[in-house]
Structure formats: C-alpha cells, structure tokens
C-alpha positions in Angstrom: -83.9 58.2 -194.8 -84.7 61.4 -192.4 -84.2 64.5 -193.4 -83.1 67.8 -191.9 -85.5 70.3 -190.2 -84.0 73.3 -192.4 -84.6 70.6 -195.5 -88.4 69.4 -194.9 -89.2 73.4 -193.6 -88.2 74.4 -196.8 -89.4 71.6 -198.8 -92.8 72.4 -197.8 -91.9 75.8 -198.8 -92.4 77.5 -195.1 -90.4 80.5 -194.0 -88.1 80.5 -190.9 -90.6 82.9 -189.2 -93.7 81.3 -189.9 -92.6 77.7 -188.6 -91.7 80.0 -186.0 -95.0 81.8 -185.2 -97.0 78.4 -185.8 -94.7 76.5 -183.0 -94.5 79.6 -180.6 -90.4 79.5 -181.2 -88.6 82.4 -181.3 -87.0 82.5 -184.8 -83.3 82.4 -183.0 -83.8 79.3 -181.5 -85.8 77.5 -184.1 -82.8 78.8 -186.0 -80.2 77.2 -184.1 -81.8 73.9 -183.6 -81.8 74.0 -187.6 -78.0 74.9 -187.1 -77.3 72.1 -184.6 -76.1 74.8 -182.1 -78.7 73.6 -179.5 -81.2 70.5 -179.0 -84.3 71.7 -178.6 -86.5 70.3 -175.8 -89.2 68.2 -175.6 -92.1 70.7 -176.2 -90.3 72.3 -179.1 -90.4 68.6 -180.7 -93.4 68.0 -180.1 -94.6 71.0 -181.4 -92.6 70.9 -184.6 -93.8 67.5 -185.7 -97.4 68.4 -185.0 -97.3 71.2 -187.4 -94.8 70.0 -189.9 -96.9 66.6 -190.1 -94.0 64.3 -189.4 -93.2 61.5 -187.2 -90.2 62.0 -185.1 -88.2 59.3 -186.6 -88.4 61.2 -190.3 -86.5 64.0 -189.2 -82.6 64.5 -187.8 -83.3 67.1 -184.8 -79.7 67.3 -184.4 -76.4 65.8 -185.7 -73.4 65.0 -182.9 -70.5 66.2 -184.8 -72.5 69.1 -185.3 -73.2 70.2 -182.0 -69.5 69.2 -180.3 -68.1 71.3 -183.1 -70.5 74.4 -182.6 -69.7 74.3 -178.4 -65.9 73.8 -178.6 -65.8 76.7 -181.7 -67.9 79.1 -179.4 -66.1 78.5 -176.3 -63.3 80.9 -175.1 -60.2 78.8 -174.4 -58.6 81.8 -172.2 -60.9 80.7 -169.6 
C-alpha cells in the first residue's frame, strides 16, 4: 500500500521545513506537492526519495482527483 508524502514525512517525525532544507525545496512547494496542488518534477522526486529512504513506488506523489479539483477551484471562471 503507498502512503502519502505528508503521512511518511511525519511518520518519520520530520518537520515541513527540514524535509525542506534537506531536499533544497522551498517549504511552499514541498507544501503543495503534499497538498496535490502541483506535481513536483523529476529532481524534486528524486531528491525526496533519496532522503526520505523510499522507493518511488511506496509513496503517492500526487492523487488525480486531487489535483483537477485544486486547478478548477483556483481558477477564475470570469475569464
């Protein structure tokens, strides 16, 4: 079963800033990839498994739903 990003950062009791420092993320980003507002990109995998320990295939980096719902509820339908 994988498990979130948010979930196994905070399982092995790591703050949102220090996964940020160690992965050279700034904490907003790291935050919203937690969030499934964005996908982050290759490096920031890569660099996130490395220090977390973790193979990519333990971990959701991002849910659909999640990420269609965050883009249509930030867009501004006036446009």
């Amino acid at each position: 079963m994988k498990i979130t990003l948010k979930r196994l950062r905070e399982k092995k009791g790591m703050k949102l800033e220090t996964l940020s420092k160690l992965c050279d993320i700034k904490v907003r980003r790291l935050k919203d990839i937690e969030e499934y507002r964005t996908i982050p990109d290759g490096d920031e995998i890569i660099s996130i498994l490395k220090i977390l320990g973790i193979y990519y295939d333990e971990i959701l980096f991002f849910i659909w739903e999640d990420i269609i719902k965050n883009q249509i509820g930030g867009c501004d339908n006036n446009e």
